[in-house]
C-alpha positions as CSV (number, residue, x, y, z in Angstrom):
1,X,112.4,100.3,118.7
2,X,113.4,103.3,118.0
3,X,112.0,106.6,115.5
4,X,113.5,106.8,112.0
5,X,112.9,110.5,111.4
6,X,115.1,111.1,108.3
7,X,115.6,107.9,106.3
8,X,114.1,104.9,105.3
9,X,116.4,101.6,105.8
10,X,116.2,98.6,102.8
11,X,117.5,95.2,104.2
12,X,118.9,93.1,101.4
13,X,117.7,89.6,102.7
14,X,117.8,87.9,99.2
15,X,121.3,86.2,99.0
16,X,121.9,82.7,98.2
17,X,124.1,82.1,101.3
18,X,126.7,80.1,99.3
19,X,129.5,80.7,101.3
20,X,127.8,80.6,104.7
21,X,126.6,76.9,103.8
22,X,122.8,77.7,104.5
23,X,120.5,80.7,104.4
24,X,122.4,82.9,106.8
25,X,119.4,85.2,107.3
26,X,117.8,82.6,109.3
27,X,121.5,81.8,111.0
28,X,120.6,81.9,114.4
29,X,123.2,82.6,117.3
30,X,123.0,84.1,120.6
31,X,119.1,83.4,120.3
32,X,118.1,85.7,117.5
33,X,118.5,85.2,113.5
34,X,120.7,87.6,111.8
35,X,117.9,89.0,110.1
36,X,116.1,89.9,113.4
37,X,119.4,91.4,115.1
38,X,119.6,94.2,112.0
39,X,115.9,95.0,111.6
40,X,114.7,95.5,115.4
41,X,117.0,99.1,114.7
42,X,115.0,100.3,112.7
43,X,111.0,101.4,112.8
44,X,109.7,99.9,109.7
45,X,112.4,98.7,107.5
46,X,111.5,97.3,104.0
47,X,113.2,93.9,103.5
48,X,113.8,92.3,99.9
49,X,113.9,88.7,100.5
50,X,113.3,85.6,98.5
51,X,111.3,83.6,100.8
52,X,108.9,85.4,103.4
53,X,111.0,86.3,106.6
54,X,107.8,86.5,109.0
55,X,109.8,89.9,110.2
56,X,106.9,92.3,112.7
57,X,106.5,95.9,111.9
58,X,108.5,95.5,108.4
59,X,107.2,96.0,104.9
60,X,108.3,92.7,103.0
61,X,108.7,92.5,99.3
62,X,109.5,89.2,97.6
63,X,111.6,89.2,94.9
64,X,113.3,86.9,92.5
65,X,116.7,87.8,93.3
66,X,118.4,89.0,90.3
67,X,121.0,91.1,93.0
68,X,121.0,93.9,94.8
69,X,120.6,96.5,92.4
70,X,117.7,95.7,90.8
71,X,116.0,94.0,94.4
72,X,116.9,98.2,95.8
73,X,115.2,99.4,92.0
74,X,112.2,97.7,93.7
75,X,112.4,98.6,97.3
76,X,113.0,102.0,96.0
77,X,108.7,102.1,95.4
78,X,108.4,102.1,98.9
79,X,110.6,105.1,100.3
80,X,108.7,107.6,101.4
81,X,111.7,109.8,102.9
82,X,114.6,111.4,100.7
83,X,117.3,109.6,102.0
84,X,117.3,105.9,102.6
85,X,120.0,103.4,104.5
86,X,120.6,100.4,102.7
87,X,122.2,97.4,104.7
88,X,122.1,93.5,104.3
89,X,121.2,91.1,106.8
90,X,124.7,89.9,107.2
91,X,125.3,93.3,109.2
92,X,124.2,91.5,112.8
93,X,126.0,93.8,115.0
94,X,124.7,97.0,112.8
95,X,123.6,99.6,115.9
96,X,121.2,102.7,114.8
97,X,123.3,105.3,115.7
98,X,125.8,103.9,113.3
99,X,123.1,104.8,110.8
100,X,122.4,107.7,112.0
101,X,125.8,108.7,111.9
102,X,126.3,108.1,108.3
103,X,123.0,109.7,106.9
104,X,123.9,112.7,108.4
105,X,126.3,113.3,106.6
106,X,124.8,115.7,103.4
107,X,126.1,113.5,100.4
108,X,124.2,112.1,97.8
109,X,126.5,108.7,98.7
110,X,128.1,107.8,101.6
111,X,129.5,104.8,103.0
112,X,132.0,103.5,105.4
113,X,135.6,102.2,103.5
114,X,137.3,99.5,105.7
115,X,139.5,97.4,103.7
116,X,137.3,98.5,100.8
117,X,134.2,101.0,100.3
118,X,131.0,99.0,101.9
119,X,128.3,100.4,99.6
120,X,126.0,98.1,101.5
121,X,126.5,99.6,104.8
122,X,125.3,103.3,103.0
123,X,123.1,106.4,102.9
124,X,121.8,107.6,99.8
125,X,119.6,110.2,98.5
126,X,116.6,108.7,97.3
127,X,116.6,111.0,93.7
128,X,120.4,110.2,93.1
129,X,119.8,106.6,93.2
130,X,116.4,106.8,91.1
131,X,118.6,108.4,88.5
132,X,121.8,106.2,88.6
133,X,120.8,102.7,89.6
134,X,119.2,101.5,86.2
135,X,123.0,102.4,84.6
136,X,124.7,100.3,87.0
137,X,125.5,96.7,87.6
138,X,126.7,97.1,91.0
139,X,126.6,99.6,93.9
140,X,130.4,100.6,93.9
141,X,129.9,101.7,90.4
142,X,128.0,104.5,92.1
143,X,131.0,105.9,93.8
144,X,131.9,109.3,92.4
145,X,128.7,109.5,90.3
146,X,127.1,112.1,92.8
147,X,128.5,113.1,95.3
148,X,130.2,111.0,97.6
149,X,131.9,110.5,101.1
150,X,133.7,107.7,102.0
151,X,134.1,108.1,106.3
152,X,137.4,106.8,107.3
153,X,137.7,104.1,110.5
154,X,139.1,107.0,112.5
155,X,135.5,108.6,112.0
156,X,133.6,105.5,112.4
157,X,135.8,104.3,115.6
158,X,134.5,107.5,117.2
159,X,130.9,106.1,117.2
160,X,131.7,102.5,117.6
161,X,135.6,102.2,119.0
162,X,135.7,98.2,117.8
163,X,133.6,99.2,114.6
164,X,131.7,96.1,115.2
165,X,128.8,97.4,113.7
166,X,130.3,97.1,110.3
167,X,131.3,93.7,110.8
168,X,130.1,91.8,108.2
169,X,129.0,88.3,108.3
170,X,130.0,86.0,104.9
171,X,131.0,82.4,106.3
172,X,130.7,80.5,109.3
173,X,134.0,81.1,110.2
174,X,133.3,84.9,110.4
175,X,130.8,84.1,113.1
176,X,133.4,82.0,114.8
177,X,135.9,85.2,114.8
178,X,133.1,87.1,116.9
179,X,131.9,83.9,119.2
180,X,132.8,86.3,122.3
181,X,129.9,88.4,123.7
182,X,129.7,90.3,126.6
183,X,126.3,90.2,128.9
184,X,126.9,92.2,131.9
185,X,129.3,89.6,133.6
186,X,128.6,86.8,131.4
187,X,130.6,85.8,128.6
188,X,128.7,84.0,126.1
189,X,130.6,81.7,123.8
């Protein structure tokens, strides 16, 4: 566990899974649920979720699932700090100081851009988003509204060299492209 000290993270856990097949939140591997392997990060994250994720030392807040936007409008109520770190659970190999990394960065917006900006792997100053989110239909509508920095994988590969952390996790076969883990000497498959 570790001290958040100048953000608040929102977990998106409200998805429908389509393309995973089942509730991917609850997707178990490697003997935790991707919902578990993103939250133990962080100190007291504030998950939006459908269904009650029985998450410890998380602030849970159930909501109908009309996206991402308006589930972060919500979460927003709960942000106590200035800036806040918005991920999904479908993040599993998400590590803190990739967080920290990109909130300290003094934007109003940043993100990581891989093969495309991830909005959902961002840092955001609490005000900025108060003020833009009810004008938007989705988070990449927010790029250049404020001001914004998009870190490059050079940047990123600094922190995490295999940039695992920003991974994300949309089908069973994506899980299957990252069966390979590393315990000590072990390899688990």
């Amino acid at each position: 566990m570790h001290k958040d000290s100048c953000y608040d993270v929102i977990i998106l856990a409200g998805g429908e899974s389509k393309r995973f097949g089942c509730d991917k939140c609850n997707f178990e591997f490697n003997g935790k649920r991707m919902l578990q392997r993103v939250s133990e990060n962080f100190e007291k994250p504030i998950i939006v979720t459908r269904n009650h994720r029985k998450i410890d030392n998380a602030i849970e807040i159930i909501d109908c699932g009309k996206g991402p936007v308006n589930a972060v409008i919500k979460a927003l109520n709960y942000v106590s700090r200035d800036r806040v770190f918005i991920t999904g659970c479908d993040f599993p190999f998400l590590r803190k100081n990739i967080s920290d990394f990109i909130c300290s960065k003094d934007y109003d917006i940043v993100m990581p851009i891989l093969d495309y900006p991830q909005p959902l792997l961002g840092c955001y100053n609490v005000k900025a988003l108060k003020t833009l989110l009810p004008y938007v239909s989705s988070f990449m509508q927010l790029i250049g509204k404020s001001t914004t920095y998009l870190i490059g994988t050079n940047e990123l590969s600094m922190i995490d060299p295999s940039l695992k952390s920003t991974r994300n996790i949309n089908t069973f076969n994506d899980i299957l492209n990252n069966r390979i883990y590393y315990s000590k000497s072990v390899i688990i498959i």
